[in-house]
C-alpha positions as CSV (number, residue, x, y, z in Angstrom):
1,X,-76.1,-35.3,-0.2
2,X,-78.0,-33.3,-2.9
3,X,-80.9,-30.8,-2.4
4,X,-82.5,-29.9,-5.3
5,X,-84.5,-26.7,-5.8
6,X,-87.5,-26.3,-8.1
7,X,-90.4,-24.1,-8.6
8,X,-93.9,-25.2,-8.4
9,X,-95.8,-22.6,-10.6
10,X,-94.6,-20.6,-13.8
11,X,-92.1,-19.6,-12.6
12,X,-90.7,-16.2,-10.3
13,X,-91.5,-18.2,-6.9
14,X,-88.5,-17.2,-5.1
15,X,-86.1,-19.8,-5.7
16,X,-82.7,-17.9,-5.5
17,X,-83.4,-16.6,-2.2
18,X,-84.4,-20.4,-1.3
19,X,-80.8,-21.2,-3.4
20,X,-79.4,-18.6,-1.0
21,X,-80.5,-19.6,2.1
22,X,-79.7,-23.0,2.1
23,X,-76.8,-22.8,-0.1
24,X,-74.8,-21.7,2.9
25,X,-74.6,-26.0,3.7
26,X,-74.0,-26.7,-0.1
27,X,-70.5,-26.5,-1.9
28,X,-71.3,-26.8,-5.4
29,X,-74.4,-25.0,-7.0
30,X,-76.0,-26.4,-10.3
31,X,-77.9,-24.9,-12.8
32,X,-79.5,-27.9,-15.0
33,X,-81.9,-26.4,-17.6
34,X,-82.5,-23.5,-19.0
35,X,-80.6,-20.1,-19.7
36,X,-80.0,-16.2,-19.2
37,X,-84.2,-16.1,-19.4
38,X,-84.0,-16.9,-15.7
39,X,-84.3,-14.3,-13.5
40,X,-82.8,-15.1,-9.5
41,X,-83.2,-12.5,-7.5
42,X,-80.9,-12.8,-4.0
43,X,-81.2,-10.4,-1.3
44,X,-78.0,-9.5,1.4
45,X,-77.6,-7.7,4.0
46,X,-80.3,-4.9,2.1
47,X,-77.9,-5.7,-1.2
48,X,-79.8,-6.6,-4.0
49,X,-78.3,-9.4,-6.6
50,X,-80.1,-10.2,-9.8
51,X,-78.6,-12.9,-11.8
52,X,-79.9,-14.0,-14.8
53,X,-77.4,-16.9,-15.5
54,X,-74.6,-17.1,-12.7
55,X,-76.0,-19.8,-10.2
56,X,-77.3,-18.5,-6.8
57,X,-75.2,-19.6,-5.3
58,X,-72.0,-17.0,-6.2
59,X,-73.6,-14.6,-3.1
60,X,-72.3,-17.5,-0.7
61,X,-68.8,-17.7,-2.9
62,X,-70.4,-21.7,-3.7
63,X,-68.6,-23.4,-7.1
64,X,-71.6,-22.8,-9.5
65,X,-71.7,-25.0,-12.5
66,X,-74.0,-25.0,-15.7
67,X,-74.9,-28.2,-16.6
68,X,-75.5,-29.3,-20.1
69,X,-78.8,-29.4,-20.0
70,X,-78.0,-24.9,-19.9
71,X,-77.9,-22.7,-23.0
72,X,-75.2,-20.3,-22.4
73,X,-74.9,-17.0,-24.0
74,X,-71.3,-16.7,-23.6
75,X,-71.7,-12.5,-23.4
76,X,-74.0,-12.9,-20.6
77,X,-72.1,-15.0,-18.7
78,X,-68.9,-12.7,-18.8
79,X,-70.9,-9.8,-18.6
80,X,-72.5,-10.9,-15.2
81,X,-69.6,-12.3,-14.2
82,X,-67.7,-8.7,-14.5
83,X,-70.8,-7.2,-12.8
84,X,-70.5,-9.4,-9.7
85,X,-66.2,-8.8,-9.4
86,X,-66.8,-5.2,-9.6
87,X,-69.6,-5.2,-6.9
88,X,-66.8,-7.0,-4.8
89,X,-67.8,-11.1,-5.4
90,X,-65.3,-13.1,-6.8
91,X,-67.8,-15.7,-8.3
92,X,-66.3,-19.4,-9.6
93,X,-68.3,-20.4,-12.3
94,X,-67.6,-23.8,-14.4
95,X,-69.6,-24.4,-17.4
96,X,-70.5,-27.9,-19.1
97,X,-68.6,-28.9,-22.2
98,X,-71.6,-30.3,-23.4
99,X,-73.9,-26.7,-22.9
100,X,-75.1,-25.6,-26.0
101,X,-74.6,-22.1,-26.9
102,X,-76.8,-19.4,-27.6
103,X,-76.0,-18.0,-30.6
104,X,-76.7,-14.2,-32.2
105,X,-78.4,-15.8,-34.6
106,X,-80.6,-17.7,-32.0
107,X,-81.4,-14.6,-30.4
108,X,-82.7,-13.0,-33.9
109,X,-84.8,-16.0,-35.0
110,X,-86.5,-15.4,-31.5
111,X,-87.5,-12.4,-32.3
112,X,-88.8,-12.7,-35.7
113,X,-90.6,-15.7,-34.9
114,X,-92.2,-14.7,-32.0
115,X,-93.6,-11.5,-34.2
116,X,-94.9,-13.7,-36.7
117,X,-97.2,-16.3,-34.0
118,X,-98.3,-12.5,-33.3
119,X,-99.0,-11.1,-36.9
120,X,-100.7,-14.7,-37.5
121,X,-104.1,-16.4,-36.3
122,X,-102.8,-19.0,-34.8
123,X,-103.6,-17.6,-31.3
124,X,-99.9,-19.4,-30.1
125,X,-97.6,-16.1,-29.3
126,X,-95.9,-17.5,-26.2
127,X,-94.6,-14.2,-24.7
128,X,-90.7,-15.5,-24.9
129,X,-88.1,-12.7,-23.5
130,X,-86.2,-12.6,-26.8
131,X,-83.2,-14.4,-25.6
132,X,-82.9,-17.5,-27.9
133,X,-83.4,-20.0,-25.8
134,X,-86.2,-21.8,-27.6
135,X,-84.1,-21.5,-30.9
136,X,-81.0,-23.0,-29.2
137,X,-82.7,-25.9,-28.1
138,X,-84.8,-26.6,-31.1
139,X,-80.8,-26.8,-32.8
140,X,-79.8,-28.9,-30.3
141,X,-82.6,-31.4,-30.6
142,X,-81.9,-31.1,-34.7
143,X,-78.3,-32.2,-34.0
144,X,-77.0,-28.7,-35.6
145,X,-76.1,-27.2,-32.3
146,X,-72.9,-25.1,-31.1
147,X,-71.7,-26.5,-27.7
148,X,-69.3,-25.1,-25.1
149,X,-66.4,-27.6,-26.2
150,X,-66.5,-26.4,-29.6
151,X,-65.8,-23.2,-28.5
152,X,-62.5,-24.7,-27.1
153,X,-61.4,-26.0,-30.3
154,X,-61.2,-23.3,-33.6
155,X,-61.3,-26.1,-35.9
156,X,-65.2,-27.8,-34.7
157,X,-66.2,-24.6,-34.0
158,X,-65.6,-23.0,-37.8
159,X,-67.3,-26.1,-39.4
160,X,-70.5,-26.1,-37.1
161,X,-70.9,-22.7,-38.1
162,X,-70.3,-23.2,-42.0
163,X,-73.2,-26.1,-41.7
164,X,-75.6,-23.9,-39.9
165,X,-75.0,-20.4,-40.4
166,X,-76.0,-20.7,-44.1
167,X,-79.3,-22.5,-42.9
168,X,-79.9,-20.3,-41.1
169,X,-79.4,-17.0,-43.1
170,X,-81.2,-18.9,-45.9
171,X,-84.4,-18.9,-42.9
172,X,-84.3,-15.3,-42.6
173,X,-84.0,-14.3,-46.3
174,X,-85.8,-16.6,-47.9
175,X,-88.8,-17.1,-45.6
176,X,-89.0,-14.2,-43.7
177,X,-87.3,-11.8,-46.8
178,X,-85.8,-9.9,-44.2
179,X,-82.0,-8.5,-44.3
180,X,-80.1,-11.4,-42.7
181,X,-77.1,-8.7,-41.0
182,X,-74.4,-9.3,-39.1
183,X,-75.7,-12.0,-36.4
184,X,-75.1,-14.7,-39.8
185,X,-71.7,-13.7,-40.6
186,X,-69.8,-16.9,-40.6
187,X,-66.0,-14.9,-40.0
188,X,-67.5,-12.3,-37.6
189,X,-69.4,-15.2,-35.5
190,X,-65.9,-17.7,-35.6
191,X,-63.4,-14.5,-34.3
192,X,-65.7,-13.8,-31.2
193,X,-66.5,-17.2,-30.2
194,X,-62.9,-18.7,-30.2
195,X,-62.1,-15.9,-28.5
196,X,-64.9,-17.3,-26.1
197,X,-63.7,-20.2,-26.0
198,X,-60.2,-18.6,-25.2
199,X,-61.3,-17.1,-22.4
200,X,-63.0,-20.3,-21.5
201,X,-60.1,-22.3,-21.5
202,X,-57.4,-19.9,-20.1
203,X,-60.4,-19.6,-17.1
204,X,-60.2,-23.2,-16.3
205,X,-64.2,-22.4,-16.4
206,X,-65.2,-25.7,-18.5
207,X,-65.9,-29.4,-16.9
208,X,-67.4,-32.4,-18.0
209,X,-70.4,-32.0,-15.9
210,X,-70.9,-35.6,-14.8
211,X,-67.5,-36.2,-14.1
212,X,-66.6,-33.1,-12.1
213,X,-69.8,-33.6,-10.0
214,X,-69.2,-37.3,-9.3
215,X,-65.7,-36.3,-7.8
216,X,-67.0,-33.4,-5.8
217,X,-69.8,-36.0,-4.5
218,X,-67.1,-38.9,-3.6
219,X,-65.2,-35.9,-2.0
220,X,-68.4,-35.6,0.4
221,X,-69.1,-32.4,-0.5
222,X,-72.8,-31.2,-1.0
223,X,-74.3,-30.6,-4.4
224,X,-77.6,-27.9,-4.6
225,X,-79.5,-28.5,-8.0
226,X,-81.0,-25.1,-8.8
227,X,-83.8,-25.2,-11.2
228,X,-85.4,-21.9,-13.1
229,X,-88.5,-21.0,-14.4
230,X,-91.5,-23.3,-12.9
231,X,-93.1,-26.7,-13.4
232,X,-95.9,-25.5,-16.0
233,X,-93.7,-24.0,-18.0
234,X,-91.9,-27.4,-18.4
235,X,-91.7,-28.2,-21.8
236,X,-93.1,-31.6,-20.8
237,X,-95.6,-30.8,-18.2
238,X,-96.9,-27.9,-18.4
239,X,-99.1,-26.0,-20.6
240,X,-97.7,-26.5,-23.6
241,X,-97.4,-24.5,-26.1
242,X,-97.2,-21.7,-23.1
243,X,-93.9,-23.3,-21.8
244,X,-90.2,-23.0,-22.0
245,X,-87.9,-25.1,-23.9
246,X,-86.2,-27.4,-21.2
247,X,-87.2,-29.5,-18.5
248,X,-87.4,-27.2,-15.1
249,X,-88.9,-30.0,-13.1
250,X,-86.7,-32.2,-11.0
251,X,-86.3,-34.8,-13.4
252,X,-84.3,-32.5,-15.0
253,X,-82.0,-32.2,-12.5
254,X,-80.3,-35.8,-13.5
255,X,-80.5,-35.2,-17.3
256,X,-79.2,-31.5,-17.2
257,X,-76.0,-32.5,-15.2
258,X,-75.1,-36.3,-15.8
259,X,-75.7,-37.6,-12.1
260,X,-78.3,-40.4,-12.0
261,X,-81.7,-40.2,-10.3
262,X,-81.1,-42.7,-8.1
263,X,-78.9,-39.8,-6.9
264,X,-81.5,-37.1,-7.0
265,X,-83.8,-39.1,-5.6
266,X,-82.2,-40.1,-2.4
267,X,-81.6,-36.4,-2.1
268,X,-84.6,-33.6,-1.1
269,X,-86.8,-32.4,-3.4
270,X,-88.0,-28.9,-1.8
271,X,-90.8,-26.9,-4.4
272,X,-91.0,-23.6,-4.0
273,X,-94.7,-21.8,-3.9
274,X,-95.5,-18.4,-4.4
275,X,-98.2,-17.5,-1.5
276,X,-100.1,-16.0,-4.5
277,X,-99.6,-16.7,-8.4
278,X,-98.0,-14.7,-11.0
279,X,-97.5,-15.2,-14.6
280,X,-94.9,-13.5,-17.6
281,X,-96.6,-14.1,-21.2
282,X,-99.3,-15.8,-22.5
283,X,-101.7,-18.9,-21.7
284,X,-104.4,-20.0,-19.0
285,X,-104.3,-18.5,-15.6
286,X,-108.2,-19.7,-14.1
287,X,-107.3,-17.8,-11.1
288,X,-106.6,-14.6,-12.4
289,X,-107.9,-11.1,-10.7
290,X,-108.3,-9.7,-14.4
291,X,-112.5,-9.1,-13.8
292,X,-113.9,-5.9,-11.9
293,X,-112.0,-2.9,-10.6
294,X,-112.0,-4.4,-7.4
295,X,-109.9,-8.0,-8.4
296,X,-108.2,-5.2,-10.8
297,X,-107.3,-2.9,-7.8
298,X,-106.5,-5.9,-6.0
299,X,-104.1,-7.7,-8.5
300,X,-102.2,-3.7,-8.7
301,X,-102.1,-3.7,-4.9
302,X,-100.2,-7.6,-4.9
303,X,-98.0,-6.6,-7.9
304,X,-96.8,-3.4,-6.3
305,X,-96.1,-4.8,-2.6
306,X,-94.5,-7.9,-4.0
307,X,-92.5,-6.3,-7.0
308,X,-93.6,-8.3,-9.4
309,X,-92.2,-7.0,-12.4
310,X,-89.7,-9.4,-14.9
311,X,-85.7,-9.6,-13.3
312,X,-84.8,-10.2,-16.7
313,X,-87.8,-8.6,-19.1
314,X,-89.2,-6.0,-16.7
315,X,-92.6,-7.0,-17.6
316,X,-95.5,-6.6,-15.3
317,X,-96.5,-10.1,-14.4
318,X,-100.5,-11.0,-14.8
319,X,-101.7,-12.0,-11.0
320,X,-103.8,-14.1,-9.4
321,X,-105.5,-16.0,-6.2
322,X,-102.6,-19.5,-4.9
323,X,-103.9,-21.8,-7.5
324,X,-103.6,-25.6,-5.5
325,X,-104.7,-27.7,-8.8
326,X,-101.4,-26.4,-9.9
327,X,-99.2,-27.2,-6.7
328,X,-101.1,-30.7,-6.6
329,X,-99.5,-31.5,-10.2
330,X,-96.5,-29.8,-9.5
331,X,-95.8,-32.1,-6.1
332,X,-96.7,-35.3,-7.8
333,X,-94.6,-34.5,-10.9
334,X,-91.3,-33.4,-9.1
335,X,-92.0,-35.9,-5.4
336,X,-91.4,-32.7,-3.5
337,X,-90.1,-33.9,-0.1
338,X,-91.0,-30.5,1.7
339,X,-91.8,-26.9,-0.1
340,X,-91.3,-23.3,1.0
341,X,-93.2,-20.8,0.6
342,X,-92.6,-17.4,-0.2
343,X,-94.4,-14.0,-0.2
344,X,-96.9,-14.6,2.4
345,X,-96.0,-10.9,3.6
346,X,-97.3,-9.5,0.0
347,X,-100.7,-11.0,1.5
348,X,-100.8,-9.5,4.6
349,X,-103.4,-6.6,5.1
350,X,-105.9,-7.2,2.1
351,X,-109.5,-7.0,2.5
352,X,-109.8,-10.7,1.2
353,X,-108.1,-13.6,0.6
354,X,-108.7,-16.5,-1.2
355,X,-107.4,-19.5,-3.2
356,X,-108.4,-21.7,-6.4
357,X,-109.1,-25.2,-4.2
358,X,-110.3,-27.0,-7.1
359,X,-111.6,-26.2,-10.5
360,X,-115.2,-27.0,-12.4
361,X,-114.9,-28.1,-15.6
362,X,-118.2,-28.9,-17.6
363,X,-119.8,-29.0,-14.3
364,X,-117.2,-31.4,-12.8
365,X,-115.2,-30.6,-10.0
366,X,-111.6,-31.2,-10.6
367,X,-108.5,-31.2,-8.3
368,X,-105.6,-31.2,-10.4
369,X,-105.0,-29.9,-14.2
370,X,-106.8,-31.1,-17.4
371,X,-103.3,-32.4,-19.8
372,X,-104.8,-30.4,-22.5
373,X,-103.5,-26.2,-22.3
374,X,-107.2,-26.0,-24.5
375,X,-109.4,-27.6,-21.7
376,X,-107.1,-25.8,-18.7
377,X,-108.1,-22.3,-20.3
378,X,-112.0,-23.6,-19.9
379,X,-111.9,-24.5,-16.1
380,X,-113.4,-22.1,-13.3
381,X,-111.9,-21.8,-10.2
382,X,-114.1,-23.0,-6.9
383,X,-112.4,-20.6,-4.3
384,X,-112.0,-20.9,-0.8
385,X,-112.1,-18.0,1.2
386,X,-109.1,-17.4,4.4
387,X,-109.4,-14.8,7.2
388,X,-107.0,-12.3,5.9
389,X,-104.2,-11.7,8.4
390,X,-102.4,-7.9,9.3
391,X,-99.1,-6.8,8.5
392,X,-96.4,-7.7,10.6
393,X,-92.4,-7.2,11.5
394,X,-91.0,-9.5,8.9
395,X,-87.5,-9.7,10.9
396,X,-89.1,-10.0,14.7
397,X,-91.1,-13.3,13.0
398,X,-88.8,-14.7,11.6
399,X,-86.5,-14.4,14.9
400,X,-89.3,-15.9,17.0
401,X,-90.3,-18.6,13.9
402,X,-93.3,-20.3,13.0
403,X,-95.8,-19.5,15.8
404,X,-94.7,-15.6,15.5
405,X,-97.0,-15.8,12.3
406,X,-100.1,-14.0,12.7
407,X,-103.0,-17.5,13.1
408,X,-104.5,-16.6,10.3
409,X,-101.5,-16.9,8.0
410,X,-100.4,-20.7,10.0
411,X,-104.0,-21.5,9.0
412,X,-103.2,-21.0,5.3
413,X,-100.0,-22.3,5.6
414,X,-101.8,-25.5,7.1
415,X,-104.0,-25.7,4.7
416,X,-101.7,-26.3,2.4
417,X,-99.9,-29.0,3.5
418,X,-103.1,-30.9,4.2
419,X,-103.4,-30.8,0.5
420,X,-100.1,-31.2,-0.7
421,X,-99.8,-33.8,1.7
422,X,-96.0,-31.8,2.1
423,X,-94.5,-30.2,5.0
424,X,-93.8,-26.9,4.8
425,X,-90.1,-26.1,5.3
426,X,-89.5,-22.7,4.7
427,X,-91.6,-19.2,4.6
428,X,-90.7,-16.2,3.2
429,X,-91.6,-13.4,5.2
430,X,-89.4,-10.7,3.9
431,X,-86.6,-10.5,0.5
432,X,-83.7,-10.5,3.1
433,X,-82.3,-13.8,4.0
434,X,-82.7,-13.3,7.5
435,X,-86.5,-12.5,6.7
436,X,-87.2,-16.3,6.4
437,X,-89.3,-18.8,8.6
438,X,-87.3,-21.6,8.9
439,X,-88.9,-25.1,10.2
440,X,-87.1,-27.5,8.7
441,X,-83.3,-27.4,7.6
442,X,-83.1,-30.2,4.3
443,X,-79.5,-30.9,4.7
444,X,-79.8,-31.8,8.2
């Protein structure tokens, strides 16, 4: 059976702990999009776990795989990897031979890109976190990419980087007329990748995706698809140009791994929703408390009980009122089968509590997004207003379950699955895994 995991906003809903939780039924973990830009955040036993590129699933000791539909930044991976042995995990991690890699140079062309949308008028600065991810893919689309395998074999690996390195460096010097430096040195690049890819190989860490997950599946074992960042940041259908590079949604989860979607979509498809909505970076956010002190005193309050600062940036995140447009879009583009939602404790105790239920746009009321990024940032919210609820025991709750919830909070909770038309599986009433309401097991 598969489960796969996605999240429903822009991202930072809560999905590792989701990952966590129900990874405890699952034997192989996969990441299928995207790269160290994630930030998962698991929570056990009071110990905190931020993982950036190792799959969730490594707090339960699950096999975690990266698909290829990942960009791997091989010193990341090793680094984390080193992080989690020495904290007393011994994570198994396989990686896709078809993975692209993140290069030095990717990471560079990030950032000297990303200063130019700023220095220009084009209004476009995306807000990326520097990593290279956008650069990767945009060589991997161009058929100039580095992948995984490559790294395996000296030979590939020092003519992919005689073809693009000089591209590349030409880019910087020539365009930009900026010093080009060490990140586009063809030797220094080929002696610390092959030794990657040494590491790689003497690991046993690289699979063909498909193949490996086709024998774990005829094996009967249980395969978790664990997507990162959030549906509107899909580069597909979100609000692009705001977006990442990759396909977070669940289509991605056949794509990014090699098993078909009539595999995926015999599985559950469980979208995770923030009780509230945060956003890293740039673009439209209609239900944003960015007016008066009070929304401003209100969004500080949300942002400091709910710690919503970047796992992998540090970034304050930009917040705002549950925005259900966005979750109706998000459940018909990924066919959720249930969702979970998380944070409703960062809610409890304020003086008011609403949502975005629709939005008018030129005097029209409208219940899901407009395609166009340019009309989204014109639509107003039409807010609903929800008896707020008081704080409460986030371990007693979720020891008693659902109907321990104060009725205010059911009532919200209700509310949304009327309009989703989605049962809710799972709510988060704490970070600990024990601090979650669960209704409805997906592997069972």
């Amino acid at each position: 059976m598969t489960v796969t995991i996605v999240g429903s906003q822009l991202g930072d809903e809560g999905k590792g702990a989701l990952v966590d939780l129900w990874g405890g039924d699952a034997d192989v973990v996969v990441r299928y999009q995207g790269g160290d830009n994630a930030g998962h955040t698991v929570v056990e036993g009071g110990e905190e776990y931020a993982l950036s590129l190792v799959p969730s699933g490594a707090v339960r000791g699950k096999v975690g795989v990266l698909g290829n539909g990942c960009v791997v930044n091989p010193r990341t991976l090793f680094e984390e990897i080193g992080t989690l042995r020495e904290r007393g995990l011994d994570p198994d991690v396989r990686v896709a031979k078809r993975a692209h890699v993140i290069m030095p140079y990717h990471r560079r062309l990030d950032g000297i890109e990303e200063e130019a949308k700023a220095d220009s008028d084009s209004g476009v600065e995306v807000g990326t976190t520097g990593r290279g991810i956008g650069p990767t893919y945009e060589d991997k689309a161009g058929r100039r990419g580095v992948r995984i395998g490559d790294l395996l074999d000296p030979d590939a690996l020092c003519d992919r980087l005689e073809y693009v390195v000089p591209q590349k460096r030409a880019l910087v010097e020539d365009v930009y007329g900026l010093d080009a430096g060490e990140a586009f040195d063809v030797d220094a690049l080929h002696e610390e990748y092959a030794e990657f890819g040494r590491r790689l190989r003497e690991e046993r860490m690289t699979v063909n995706c498909s193949d490996f997950l086709y024998e774990r599946r005829a094996a009967g074992e249980n395969v978790m698809f664990e997507g990162a960042q959030g549906t509107l940041i899909d580069v597909d259908h979100g609000s692009y140009p705001y977006v990442t590079s990759s396909n977070p949604t669940a289509g991605g989860a056949a794509t990014g791994t090699g098993v078909g979607p009539t595999v995926t979509g015999r599985g559950e498809v469980v979208g995770v929703v923030k009780a509230y909505l945060s956003r890293v970076g740039e673009g439209p956010m209609p239900t944003e408390l960015d007016g008066d002190e009070r929304e401003e005193a209100l969004a500080s309050d949300i942002r400091e009980k709910g710690g919503e600062f970047g796992t992998v940036t540090g970034r304050p995140r930009r917040i705002g009122w549950l925005d259900v447009p966005m979750l109706r879009h998000a459940t018909r583009v990924n066919g959720y089968t249930g969702i979970a939602v998380n944070h409703l404790d960062v809610l409890a105790g304020l003086d008011e509590l609403k949502v975005g239920h629709a939005y008018d746009l030129d005097g029209e009321e409208r219940l899901s997004l407009p395609a166009t990024t340019e009309r989204w940032a014109e639509c107003e919210p039409v807010v609903r207003e929800f008896e707020p609820w008081e704080a409460f025991d986030a371990t007693a709750v979720a020891e008693e379950e659902y109907d321990a919830l104060p009725a205010a909070a059911r009532e919200y909770l209700e509310y949304l699955e009327e309009q989703l038309d989605t049962p809710v599986y799972a709510v988060g009433v704490g970070p600990d895994r024990e601090q979650t309401v669960v209704r409805t097991n997906p592997w069972e």
